[in-house]
PASEBA-1860 file (N, C-alpha, C; in nm, 3 decimals):
! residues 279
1> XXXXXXXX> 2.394/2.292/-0.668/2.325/2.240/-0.786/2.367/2.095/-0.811 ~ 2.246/2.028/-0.841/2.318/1.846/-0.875/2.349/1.855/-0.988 ~ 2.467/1.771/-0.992/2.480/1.720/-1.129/2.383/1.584/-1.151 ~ 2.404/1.568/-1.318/2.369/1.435/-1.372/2.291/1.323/-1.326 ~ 2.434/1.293/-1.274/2.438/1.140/-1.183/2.343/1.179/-1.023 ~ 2.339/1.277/-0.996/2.265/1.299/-0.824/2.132/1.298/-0.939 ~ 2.084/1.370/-1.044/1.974/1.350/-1.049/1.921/1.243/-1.124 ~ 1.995/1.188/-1.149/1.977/1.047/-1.280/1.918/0.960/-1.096
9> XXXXXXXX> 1.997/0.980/-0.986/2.002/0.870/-0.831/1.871/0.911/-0.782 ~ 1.841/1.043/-0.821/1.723/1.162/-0.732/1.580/1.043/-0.784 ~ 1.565/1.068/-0.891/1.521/0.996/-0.990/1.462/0.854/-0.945 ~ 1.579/0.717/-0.983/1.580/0.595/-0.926/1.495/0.601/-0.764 ~ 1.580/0.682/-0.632/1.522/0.662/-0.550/1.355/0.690/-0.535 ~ 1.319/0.810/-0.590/1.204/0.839/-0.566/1.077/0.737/-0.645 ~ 1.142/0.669/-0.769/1.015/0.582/-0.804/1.012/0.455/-0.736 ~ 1.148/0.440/-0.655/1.114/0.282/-0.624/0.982/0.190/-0.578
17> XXXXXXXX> 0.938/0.297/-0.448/0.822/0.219/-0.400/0.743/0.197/-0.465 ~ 0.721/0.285/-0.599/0.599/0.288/-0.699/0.659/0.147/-0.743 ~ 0.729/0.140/-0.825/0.797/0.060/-0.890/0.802/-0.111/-0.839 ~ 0.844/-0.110/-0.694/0.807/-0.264/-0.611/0.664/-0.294/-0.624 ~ 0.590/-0.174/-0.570/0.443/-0.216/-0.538/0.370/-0.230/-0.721 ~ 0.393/-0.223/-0.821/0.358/-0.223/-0.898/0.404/-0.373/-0.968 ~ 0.532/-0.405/-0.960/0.623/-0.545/-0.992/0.512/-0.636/-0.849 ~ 0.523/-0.636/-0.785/0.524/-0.709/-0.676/0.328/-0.801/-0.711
25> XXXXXXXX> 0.247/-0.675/-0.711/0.120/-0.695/-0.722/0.096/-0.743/-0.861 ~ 0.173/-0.683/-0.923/0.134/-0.690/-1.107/0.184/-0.859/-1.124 ~ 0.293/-0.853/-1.125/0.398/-0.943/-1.121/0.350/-1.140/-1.043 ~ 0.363/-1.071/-0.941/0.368/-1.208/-0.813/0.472/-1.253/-0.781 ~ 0.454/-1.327/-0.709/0.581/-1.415/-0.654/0.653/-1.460/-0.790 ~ 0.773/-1.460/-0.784/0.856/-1.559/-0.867/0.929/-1.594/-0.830 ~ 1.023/-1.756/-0.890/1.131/-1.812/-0.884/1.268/-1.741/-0.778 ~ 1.273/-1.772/-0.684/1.378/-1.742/-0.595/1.520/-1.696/-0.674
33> XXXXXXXX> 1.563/-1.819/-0.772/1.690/-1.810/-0.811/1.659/-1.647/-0.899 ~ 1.571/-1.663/-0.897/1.555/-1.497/-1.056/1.526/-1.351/-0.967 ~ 1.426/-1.360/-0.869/1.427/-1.197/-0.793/1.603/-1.217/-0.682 ~ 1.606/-1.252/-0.651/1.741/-1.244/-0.572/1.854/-1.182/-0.671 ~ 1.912/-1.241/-0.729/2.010/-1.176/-0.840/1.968/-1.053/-0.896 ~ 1.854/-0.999/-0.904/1.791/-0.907/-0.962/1.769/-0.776/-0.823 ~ 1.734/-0.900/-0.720/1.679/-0.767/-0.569/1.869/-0.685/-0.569 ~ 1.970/-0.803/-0.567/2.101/-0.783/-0.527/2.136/-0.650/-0.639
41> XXXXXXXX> 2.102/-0.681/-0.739/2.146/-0.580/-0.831/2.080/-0.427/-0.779 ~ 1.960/-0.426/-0.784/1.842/-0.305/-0.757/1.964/-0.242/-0.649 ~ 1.963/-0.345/-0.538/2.057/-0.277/-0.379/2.187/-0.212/-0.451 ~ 2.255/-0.263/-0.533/2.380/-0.214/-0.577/2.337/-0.036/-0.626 ~ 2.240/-0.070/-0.731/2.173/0.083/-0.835/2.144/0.147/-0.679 ~ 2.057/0.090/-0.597/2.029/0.229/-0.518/2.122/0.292/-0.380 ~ 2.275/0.199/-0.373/2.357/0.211/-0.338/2.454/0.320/-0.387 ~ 2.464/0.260/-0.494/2.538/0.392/-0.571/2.474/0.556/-0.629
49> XXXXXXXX> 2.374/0.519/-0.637/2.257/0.660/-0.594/2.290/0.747/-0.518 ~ 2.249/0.659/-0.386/2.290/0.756/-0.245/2.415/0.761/-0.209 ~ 2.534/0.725/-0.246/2.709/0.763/-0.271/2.678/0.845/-0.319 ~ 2.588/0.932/-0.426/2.606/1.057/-0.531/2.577/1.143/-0.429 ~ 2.530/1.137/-0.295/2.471/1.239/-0.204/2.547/1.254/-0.084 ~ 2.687/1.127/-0.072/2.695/1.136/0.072/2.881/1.096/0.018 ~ 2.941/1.110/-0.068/3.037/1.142/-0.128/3.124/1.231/-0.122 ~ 3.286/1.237/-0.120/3.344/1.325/-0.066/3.355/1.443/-0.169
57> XXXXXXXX> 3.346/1.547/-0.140/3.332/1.652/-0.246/3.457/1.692/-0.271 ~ 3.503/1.735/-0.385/3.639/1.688/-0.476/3.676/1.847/-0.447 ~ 3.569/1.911/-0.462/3.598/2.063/-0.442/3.623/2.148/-0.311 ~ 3.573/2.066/-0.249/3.653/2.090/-0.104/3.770/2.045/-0.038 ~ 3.793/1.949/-0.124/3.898/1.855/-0.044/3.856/1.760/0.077 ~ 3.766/1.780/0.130/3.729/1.659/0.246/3.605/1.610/0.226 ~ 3.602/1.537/0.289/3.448/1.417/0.296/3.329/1.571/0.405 ~ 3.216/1.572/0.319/3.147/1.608/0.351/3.023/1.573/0.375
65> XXXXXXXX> 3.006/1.475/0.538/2.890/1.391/0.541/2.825/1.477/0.658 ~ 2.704/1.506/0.588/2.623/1.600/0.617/2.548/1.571/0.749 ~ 2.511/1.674/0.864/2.455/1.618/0.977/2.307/1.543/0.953 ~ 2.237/1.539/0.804/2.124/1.460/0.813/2.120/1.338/0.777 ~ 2.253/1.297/0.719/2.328/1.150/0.635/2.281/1.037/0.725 ~ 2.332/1.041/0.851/2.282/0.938/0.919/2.132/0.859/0.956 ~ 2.048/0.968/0.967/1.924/0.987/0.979/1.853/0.923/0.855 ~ 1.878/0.991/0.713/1.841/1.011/0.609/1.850/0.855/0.555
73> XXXXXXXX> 1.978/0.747/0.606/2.014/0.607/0.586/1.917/0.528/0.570 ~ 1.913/0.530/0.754/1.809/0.469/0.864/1.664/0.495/0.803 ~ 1.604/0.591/0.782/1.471/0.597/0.708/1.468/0.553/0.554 ~ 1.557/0.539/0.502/1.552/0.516/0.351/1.569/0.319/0.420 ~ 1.689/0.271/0.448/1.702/0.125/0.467/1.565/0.036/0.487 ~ 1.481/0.075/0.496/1.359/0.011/0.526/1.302/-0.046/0.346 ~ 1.324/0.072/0.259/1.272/0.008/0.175/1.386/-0.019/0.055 ~ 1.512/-0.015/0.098/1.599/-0.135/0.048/1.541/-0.262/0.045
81> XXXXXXXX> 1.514/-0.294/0.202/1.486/-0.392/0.258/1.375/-0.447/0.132 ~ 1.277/-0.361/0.165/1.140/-0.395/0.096/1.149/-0.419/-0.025 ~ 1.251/-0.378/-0.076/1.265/-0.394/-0.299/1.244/-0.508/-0.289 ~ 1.266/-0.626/-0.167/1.278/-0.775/-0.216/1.141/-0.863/-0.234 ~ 1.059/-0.754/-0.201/0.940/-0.789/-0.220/0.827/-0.777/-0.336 ~ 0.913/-0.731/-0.434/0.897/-0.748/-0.581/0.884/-0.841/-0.633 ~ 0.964/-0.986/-0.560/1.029/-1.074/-0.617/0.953/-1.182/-0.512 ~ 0.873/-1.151/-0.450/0.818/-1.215/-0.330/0.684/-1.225/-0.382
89> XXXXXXXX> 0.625/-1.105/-0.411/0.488/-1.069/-0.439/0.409/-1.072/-0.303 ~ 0.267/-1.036/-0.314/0.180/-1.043/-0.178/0.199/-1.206/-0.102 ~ 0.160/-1.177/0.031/0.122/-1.314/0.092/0.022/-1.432/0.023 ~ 0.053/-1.574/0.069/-0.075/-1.652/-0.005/-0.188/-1.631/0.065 ~ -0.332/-1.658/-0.040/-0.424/-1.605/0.008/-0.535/-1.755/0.094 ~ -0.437/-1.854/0.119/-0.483/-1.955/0.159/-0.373/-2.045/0.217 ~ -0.448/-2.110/0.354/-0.335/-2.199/0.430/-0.191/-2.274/0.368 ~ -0.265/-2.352/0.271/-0.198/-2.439/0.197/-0.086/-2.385/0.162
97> XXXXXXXX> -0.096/-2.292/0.072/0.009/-2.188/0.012/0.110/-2.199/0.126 ~ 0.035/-2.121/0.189/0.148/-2.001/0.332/0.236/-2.146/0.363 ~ 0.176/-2.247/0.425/0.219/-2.372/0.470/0.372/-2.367/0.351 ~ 0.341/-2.403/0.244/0.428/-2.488/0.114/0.516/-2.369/0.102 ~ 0.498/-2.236/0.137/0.634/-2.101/0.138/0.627/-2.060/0.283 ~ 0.667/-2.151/0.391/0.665/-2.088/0.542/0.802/-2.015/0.534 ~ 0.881/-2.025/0.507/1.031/-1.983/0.498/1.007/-1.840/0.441 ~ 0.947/-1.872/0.310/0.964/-1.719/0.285/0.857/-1.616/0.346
105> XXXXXXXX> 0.723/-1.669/0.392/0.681/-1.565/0.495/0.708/-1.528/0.593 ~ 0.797/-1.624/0.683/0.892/-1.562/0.775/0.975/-1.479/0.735 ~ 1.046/-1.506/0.630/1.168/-1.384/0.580/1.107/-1.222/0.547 ~ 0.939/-1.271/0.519/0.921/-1.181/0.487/0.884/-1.064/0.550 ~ 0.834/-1.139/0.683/0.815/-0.994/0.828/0.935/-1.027/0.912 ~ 1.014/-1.128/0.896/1.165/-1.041/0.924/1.218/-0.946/0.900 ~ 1.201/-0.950/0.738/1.232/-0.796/0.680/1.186/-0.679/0.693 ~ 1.041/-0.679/0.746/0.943/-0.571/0.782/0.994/-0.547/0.930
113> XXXXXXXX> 1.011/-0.647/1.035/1.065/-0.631/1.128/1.198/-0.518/1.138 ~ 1.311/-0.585/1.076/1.424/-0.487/1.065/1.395/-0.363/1.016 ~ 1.352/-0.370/0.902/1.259/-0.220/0.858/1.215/-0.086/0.981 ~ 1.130/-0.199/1.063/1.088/-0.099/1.124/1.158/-0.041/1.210 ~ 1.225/-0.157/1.280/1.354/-0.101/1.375/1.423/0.039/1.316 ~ 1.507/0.028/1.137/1.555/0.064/1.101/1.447/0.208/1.058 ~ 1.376/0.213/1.066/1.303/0.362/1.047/1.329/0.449/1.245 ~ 1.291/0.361/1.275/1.255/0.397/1.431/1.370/0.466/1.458
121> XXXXXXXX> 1.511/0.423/1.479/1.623/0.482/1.460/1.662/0.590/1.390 ~ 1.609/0.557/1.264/1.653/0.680/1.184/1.561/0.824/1.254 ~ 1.431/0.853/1.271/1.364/0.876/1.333/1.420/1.003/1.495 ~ 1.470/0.847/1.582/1.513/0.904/1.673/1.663/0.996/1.672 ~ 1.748/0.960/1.535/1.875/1.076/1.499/1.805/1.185/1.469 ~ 1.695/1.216/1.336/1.623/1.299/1.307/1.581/1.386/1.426 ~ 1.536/1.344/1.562/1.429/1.385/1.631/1.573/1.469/1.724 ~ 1.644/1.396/1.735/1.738/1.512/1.772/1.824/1.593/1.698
129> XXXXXXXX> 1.798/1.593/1.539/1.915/1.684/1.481/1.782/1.778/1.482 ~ 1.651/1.790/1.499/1.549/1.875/1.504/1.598/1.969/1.625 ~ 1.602/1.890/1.713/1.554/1.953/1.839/1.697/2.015/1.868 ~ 1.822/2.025/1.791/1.884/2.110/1.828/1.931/2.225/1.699 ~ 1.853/2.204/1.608/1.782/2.330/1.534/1.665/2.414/1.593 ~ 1.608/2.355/1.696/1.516/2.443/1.797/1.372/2.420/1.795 ~ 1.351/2.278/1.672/1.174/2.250/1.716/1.210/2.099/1.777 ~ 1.114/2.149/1.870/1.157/2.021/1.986/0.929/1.936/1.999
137> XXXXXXXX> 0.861/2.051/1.961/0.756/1.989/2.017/0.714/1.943/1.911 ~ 0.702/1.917/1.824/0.640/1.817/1.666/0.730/1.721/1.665 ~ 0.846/1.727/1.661/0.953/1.587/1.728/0.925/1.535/1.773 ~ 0.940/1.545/1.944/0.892/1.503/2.044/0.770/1.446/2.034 ~ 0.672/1.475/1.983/0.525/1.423/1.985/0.536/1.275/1.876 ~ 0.613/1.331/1.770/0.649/1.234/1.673/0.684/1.084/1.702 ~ 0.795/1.107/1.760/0.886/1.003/1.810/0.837/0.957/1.935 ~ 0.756/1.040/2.022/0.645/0.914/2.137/0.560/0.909/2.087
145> XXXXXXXX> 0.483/0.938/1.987/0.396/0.843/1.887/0.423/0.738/1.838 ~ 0.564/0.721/1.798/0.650/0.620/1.714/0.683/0.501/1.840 ~ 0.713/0.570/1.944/0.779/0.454/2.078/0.642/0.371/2.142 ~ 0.481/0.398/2.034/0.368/0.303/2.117/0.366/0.168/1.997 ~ 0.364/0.294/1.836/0.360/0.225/1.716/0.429/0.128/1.660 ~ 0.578/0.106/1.696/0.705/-0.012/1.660/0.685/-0.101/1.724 ~ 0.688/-0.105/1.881/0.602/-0.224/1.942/0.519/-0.271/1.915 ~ 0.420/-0.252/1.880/0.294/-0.262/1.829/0.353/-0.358/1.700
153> XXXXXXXX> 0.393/-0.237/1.601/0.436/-0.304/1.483/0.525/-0.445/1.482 ~ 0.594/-0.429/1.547/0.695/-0.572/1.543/0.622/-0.668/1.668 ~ 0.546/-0.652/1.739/0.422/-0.768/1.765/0.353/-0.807/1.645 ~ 0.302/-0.740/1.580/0.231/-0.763/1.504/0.272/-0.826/1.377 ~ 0.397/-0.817/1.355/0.478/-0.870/1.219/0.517/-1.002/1.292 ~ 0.559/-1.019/1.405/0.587/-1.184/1.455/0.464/-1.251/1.443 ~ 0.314/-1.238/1.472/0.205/-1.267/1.520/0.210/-1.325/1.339 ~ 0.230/-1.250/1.254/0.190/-1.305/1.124/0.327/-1.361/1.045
161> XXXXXXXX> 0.444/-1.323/1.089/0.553/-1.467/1.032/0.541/-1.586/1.089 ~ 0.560/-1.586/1.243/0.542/-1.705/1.339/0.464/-1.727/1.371 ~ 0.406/-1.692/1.442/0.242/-1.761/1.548/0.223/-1.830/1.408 ~ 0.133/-1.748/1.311/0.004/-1.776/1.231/0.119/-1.926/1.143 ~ 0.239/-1.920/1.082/0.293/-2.005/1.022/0.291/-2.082/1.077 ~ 0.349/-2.091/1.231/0.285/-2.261/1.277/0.155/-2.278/1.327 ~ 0.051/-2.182/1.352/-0.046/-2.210/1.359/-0.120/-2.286/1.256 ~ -0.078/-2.256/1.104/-0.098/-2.294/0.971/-0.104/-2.460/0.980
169> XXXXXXXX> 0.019/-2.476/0.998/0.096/-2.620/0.969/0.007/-2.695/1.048 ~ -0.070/-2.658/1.187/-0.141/-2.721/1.262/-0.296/-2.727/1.174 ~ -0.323/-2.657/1.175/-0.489/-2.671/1.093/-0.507/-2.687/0.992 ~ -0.362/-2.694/0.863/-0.384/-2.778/0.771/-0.384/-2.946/0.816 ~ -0.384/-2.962/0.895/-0.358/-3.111/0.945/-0.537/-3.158/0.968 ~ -0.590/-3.065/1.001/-0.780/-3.077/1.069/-0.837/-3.085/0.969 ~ -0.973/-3.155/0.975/-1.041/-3.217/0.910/-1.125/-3.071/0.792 ~ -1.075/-3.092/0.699/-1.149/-2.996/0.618/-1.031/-2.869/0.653
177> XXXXXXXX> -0.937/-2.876/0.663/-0.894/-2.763/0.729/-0.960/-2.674/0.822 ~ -1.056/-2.713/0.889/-1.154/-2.640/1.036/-1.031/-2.508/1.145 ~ -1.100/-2.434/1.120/-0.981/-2.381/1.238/-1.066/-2.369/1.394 ~ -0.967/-2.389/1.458/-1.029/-2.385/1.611/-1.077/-2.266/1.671 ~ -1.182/-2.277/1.752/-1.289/-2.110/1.782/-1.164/-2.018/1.893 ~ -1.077/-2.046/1.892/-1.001/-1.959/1.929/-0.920/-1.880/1.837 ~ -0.915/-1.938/1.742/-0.828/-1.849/1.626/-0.915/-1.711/1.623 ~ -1.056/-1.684/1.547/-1.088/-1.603/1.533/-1.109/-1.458/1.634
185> XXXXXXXX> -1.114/-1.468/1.739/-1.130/-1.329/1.854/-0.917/-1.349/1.866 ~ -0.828/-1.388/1.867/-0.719/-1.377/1.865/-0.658/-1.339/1.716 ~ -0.707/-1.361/1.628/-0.701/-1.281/1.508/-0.754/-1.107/1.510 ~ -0.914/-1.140/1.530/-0.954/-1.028/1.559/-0.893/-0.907/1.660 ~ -0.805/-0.971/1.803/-0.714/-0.878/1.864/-0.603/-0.828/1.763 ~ -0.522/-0.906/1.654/-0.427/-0.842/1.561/-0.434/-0.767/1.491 ~ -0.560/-0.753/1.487/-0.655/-0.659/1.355/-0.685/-0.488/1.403 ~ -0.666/-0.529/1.561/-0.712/-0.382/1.616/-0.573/-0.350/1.648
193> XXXXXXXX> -0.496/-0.467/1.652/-0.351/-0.389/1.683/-0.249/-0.328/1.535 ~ -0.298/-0.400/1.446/-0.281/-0.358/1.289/-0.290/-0.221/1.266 ~ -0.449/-0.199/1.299/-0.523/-0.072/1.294/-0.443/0.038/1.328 ~ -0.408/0.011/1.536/-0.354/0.149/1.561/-0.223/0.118/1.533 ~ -0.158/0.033/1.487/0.044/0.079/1.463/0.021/0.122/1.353 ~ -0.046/0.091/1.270/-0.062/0.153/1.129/-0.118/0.331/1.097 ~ -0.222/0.324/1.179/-0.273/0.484/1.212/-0.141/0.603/1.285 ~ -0.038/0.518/1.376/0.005/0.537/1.428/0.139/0.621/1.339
201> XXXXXXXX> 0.167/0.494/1.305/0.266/0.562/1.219/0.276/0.694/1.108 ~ 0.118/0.675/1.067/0.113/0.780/0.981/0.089/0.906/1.061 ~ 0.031/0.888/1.131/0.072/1.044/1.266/0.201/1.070/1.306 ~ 0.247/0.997/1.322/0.386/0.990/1.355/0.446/1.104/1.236 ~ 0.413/1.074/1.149/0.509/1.113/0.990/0.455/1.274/0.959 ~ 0.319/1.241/1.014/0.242/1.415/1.004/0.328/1.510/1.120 ~ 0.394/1.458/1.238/0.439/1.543/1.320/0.588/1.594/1.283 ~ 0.661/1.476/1.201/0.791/1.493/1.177/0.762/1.572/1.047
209> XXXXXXXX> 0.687/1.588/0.961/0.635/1.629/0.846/0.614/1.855/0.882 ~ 0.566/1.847/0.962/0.551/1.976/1.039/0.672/2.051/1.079 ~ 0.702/1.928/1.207/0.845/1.970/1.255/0.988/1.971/1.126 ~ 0.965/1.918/1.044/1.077/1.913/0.924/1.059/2.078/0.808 ~ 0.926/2.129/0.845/0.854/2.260/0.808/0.882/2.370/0.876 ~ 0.873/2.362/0.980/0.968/2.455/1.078/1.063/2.503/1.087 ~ 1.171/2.392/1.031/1.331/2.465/1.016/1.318/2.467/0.879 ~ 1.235/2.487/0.811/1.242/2.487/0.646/1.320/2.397/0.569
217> XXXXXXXX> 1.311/2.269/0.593/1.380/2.134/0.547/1.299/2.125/0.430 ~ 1.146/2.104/0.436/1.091/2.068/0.411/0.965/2.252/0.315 ~ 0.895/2.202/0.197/0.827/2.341/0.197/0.710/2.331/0.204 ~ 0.608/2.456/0.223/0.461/2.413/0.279/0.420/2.348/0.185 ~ 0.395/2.340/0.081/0.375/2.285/-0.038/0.342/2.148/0.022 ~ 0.506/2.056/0.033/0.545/1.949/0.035/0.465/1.910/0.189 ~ 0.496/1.997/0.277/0.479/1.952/0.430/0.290/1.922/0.377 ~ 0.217/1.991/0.328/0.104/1.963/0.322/0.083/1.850/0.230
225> XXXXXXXX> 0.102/1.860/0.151/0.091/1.703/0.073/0.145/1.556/0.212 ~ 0.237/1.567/0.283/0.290/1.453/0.347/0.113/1.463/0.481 ~ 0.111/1.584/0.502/-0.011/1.584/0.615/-0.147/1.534/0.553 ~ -0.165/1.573/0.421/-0.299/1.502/0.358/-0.320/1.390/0.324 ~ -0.198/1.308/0.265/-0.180/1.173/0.255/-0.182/1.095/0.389 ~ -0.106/1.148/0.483/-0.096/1.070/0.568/-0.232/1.071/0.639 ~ -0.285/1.159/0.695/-0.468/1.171/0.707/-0.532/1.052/0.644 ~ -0.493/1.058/0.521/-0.563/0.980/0.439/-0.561/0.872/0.482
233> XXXXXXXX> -0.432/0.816/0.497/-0.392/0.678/0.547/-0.458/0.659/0.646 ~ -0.449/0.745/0.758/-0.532/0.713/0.872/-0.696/0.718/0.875 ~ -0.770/0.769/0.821/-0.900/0.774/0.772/-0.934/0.605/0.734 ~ -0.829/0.609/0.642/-0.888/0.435/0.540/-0.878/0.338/0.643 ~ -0.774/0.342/0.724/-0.705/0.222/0.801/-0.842/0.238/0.925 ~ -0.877/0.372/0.949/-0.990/0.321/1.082/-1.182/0.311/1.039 ~ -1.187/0.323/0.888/-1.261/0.268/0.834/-1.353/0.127/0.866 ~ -1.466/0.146/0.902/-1.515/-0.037/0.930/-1.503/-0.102/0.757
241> XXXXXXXX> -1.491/-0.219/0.761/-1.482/-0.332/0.654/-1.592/-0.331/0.610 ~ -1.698/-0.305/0.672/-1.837/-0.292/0.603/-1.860/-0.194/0.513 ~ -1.819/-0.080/0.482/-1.839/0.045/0.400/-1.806/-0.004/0.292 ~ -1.881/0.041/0.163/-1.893/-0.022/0.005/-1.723/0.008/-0.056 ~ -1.774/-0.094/-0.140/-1.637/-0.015/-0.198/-1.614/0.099/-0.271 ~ -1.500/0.136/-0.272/-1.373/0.157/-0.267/-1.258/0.147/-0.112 ~ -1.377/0.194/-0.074/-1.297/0.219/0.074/-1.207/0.137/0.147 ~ -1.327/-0.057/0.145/-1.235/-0.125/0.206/-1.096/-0.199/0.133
249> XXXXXXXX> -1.095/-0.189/0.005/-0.988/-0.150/-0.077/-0.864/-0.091/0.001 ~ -0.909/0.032/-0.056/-0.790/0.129/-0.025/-0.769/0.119/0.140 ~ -0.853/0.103/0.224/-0.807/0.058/0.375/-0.753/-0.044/0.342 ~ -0.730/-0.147/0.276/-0.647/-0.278/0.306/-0.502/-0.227/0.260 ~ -0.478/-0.164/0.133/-0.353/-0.135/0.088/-0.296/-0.022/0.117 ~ -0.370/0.077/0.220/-0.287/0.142/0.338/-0.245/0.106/0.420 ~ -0.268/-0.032/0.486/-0.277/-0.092/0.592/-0.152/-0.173/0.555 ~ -0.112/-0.240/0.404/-0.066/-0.333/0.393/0.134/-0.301/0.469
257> XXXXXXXX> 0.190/-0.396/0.558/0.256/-0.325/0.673/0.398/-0.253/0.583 ~ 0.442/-0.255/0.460/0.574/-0.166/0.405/0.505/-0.032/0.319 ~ 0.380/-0.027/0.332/0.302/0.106/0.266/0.342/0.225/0.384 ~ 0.336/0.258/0.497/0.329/0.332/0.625/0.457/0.363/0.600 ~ 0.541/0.336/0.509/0.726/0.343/0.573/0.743/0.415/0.421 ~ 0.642/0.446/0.342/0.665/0.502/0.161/0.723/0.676/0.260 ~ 0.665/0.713/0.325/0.661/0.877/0.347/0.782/0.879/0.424 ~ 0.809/0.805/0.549/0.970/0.822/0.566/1.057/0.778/0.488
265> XXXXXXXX> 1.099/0.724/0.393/1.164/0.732/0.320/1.179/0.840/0.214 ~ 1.105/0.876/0.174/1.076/0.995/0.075/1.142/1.106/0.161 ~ 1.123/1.102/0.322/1.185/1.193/0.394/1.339/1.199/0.384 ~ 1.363/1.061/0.444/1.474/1.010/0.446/1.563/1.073/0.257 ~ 1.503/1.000/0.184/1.593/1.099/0.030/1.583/1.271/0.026 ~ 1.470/1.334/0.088/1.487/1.429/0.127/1.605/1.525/0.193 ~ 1.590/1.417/0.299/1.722/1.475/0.358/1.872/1.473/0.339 ~ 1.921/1.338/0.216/1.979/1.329/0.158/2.022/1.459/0.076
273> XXXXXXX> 1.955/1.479/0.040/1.936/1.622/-0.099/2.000/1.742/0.055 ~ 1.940/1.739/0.155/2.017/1.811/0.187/2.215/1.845/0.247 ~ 2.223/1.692/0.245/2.323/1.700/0.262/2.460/1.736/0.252 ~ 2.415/1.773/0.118/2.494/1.868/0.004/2.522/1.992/0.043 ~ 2.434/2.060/0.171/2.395/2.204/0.167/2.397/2.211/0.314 ~ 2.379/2.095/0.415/2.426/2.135/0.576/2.513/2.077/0.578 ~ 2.540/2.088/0.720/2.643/2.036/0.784/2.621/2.029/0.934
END
């Protein structure tokens, strides 16, 4: 049974993503000196959270760090990472901008970068504390779903910190800002590679979502909610841009690249909660 403080942490962790994506969009970018002191603090609160789960238990006498602790890190660290993007807000929606904050759009799929690494990992501990609880084929499918999608993904996060930032700096320089007829079909290749790491991942999450159902980690309840959402995600994301709205909406902000990483993490505190209870 938790006490208090695990559920006062249960709590904190589970609204965060709501909570960034709501500051972040609502909000916007602000003043560097003001989200930093503020991101640093958030990391401290959701630091000491997950100590309420991975803490030595007083009643046993020894440190009891549970065989899903490690795993459970690695999938949650991604959207540590991401709280800082509260304080960032969305990308600019024009050269100029991106140009006058190149620094911080690099920092900012740096961070998506590490992210992803840092899910991928967590992922591959998961995929074997599965497979020696005895489901090996929803794993397995999971995690070589995941080994096409991270590549993918971290191409695709350089292509839009670097390439496009100095591509920027170059065609704000052209007359009218003109961009050259090569940009567009080399954009258009990022867009299909967007598509499947993004589709990708959310399959990915439906298999570990199953396989986490199997050893009863997870309950049908829950395992079906993670399989309908994630569907979902993948539905919007392979959507053409032409369909009225709502659709191409909600395809853009499924698509948008720290949305795909909301369900492993939720896993990731999941498994936290269990930590208390395996070993």
């Amino acid at each position: 049974m938790m006490n208090r403080w695990q559920i006062s942490g249960l709590i904190y962790l589970y609204l965060l993503p709501a909570a960034v994506a709501a500051i972040g969009f609502g909000v916007g970018q602000v003043d560097l000196h003001l989200y930093l002191p503020l991101w640093a603090v958030n990391v401290c609160v959701l630091l000491l959270a997950i100590w309420q789960f991975i803490k030595p238990d007083p009643n046993a006498g020894e440190r009891k760090f549970g065989s899903w602790t490690s795993a459970a890190l690695l999938l949650i660290i991604p959207w540590i990472l991401f709280s800082v993007f509260a304080g960032m807000g969305p990308p600019p929606i024009n050269m100029a901008a991106w140009v006058a904050t190149a620094l911080t759009q690099q920092l900012r799929y740096t961070i998506l970068i590490c992210g992803g690494l840092s899910a991928f990992l967590g992922f591959a501990l998961l995929r074997t504390k599965l497979e020696n609880r005895g489901e090996r084929l929803y794993s397995t499918l999971g995690f070589t779903v995941l080994g096409v999608a991270i590549p993918l993904f971290i191409l695709n996060m350089a292509f839009w910190g670097y390439y496009l930032t100095d591509a920027f700096r170059y065609f704000v320089t052209l007359p009218q800002c003109n961009r050259p007829e090569w940009y567009v079909p080399v954009k258009m290749f990022f867009d299909v590679i967007a598509v499947i790491e993004v589709a990708l991942i959310y399959l990915a999450t439906i298999f570990f979502a199953i396989a986490l159902k199997k050893i009863d980690l997870l309950t049908v309840r829950a395992s079906r909610w993670y399989i309908i959402i994630a569907s979902l995600g993948i539905v919007l994301v392979l959507l053409p841009p032409s369909m009225p709205e709502p659709f191409p909406t909600a395809g853009y902000l499924a698509a948008i690249p720290a949305i795909p990483f909301i369900m492993p993490y939720l896993i990731g505190v999941r498994l936290l909660r269990c930590n208390k209870t395996s070993s």
